[in-house]
N, C-alpha and C positions, 0 to 999 in steps of 0.2 A: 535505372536503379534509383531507389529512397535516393535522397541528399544527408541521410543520417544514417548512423549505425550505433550501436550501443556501444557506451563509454566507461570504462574501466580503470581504476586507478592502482587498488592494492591487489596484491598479489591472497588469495583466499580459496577456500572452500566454497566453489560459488551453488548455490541452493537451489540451482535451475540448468537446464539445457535450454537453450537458444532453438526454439520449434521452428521448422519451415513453415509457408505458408505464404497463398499469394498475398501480394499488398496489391489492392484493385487498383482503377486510375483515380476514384474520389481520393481513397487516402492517401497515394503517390501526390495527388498535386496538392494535399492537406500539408503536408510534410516538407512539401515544396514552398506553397505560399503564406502558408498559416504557424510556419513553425517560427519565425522569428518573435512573434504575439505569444505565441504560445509554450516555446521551450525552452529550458534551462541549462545552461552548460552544465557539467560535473568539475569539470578545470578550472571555473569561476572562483571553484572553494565560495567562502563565506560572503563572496558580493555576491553569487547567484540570484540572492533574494532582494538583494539590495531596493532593486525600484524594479521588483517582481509585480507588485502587488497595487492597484490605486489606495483601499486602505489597508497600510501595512499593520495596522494597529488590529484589526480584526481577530480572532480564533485562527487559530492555525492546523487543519488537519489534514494530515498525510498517510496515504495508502500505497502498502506496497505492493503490488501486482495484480494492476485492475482487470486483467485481460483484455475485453473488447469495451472493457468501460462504463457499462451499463448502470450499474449501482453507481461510482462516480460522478457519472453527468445529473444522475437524479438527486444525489446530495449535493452537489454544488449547485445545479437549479432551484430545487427548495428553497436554501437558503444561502441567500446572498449576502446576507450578512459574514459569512465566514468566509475562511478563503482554505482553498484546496490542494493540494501539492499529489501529484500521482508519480508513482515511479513504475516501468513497465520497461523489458527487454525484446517482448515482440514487437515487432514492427505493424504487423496489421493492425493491433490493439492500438498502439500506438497512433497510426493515422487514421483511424477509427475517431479515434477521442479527441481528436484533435479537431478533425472535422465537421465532428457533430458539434463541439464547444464551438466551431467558428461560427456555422450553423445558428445557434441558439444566442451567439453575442455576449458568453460568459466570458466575463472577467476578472473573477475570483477562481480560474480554474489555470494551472501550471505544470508541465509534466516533464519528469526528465527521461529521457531513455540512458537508461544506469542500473547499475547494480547498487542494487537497496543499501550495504554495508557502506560503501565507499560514499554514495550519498549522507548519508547520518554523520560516517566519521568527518567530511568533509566541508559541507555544506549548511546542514543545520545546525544553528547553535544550541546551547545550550540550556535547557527550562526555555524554550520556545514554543513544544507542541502542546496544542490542546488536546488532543486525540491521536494517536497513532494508529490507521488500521491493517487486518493483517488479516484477509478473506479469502479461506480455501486453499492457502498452500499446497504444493506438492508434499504430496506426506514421505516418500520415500519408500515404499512397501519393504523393499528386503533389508534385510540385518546387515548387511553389507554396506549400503546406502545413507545408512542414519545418519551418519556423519555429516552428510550433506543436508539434512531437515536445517531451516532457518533458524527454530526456535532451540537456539541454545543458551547455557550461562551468559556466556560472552555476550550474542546479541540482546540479550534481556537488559544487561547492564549498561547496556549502550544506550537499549531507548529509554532507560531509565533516566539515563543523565539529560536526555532529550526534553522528555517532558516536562511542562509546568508541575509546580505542585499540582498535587490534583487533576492532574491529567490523566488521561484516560487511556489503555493500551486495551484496543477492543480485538480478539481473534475468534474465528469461526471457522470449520471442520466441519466435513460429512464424513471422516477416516476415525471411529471412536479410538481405536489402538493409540493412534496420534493426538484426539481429543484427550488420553489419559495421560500421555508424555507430556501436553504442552499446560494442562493443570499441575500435575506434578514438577515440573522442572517451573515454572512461571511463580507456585507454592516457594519454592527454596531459596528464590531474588528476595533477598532483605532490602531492595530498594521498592518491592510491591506489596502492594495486599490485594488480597479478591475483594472485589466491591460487592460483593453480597453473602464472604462469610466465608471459612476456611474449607476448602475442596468443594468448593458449587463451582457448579455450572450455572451461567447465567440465562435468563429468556433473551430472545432475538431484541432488543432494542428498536423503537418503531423509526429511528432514523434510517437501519440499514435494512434497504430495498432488498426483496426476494427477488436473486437472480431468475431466469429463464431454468436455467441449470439447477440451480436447486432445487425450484418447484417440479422440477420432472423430477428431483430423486426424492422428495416426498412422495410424490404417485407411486412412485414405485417402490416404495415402504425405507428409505434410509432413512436414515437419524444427522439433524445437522447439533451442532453443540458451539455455542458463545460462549467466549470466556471474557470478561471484563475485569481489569486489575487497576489498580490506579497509584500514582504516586502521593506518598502523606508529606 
């Protein structure tokens, strides 16, 4: 069995189900030997980050649910200059990302296995991020469900307080129903504005990598949609 499991702190509406799925032996022994390097308690609260980071002075950008990591590891390679905080519940993903950053010798790259909420309210302080990204959520399909979508008031006002001025809260969809809730509900946060104008959708940014995954659902005619807001 991993030597970790995902860590939870407040009691919520969590925005995800916990997927099965094997964890192979690279990212079992990732988990195993690379996790002390590379991961962050959620109990730590406000030290987590403390002596996270070689420069802590750097950009600070944090993504919630990299899956298997792929855009992540390519943004923290890119640019080393910044440093990267990943939060992720699956486990495979998890020592996936782990092991390929050991792999590669990244040291700007941090990940916690947590639930996104309890990370933010916990851990990150405050007017700290420079970027918050939020790619491909589970959109929730039935009306039943919504409740459970991430993108609500509540968590808008959270990373609101999170981010620098100026900070950036970058989200992407291939679900348009969802792409028009999380324009609309992201519109009605008096702590945001759209960074390109009232109800736009934004172009893809060339920092974030076309997953695997996405490029197949362009092939096969879907629509993805960015949305870029920022705090004034």
């Amino acid at each position: 069995m991993p030597p970790i499991k995902p860590q939870f702190n407040h009691k919520t509406i969590r925005s995800y189900v916990i997927r099965g799925g094997r964890v192979t032996a690279p990212q079992e022994k990732a988990l195993t030997e690379q996790w002390p390097d590379y991961g962050l308690d959620l109990f730590q609260g406000a030290k987590a980050l403390e002596k996270a980071f070689i420069s802590p002075e750097a950009p600070l950008i944090l993504e919630i649910g990299f899956g298997m990591g792929d855009s992540l590891l390519a943004m923290a390679e890119s640019t080393p200059e910044q440093n990267f905080i990943g939060i992720e519940v699956h486990l495979p993903g998890v020592g996936r990302l782990v092991n390929e950053a050991s792999k590669r010798s990244l040291s700007n790259l941090r990940v916690f296995c947590a639930d996104a909420n309890d990370v933010l309210t916990d851990c990150i302080p405050d007017n700290s991020l420079s970027r918050l990204q939020l790619y491909f959520p589970d959109p929730w399909h039935k009306a039943r469900h919504h409740k459970r979508r991430i993108v609500q008031p509540a968590f808008l006002e959270l990373v609101a307080k999170k981010l620098k001025p100026n900070g950036i809260l970058h989200m992407a969809t291939d679900w348009q129903p969802y792409a028009e809730v999380m324009l609309e509900t992201s519109s009605a946060c008096e702590q945001l504005q759209n960074c390109i104008g009232e109800n736009q959708f934004s172009p893809r940014p060339e920092y974030r990598p076309e997953t695997k995954f996405e490029q197949r659902g362009v092939r096969l005619g879907h629509g993805v949609w960015d949305l870029l807001f920022f705090k004034p």
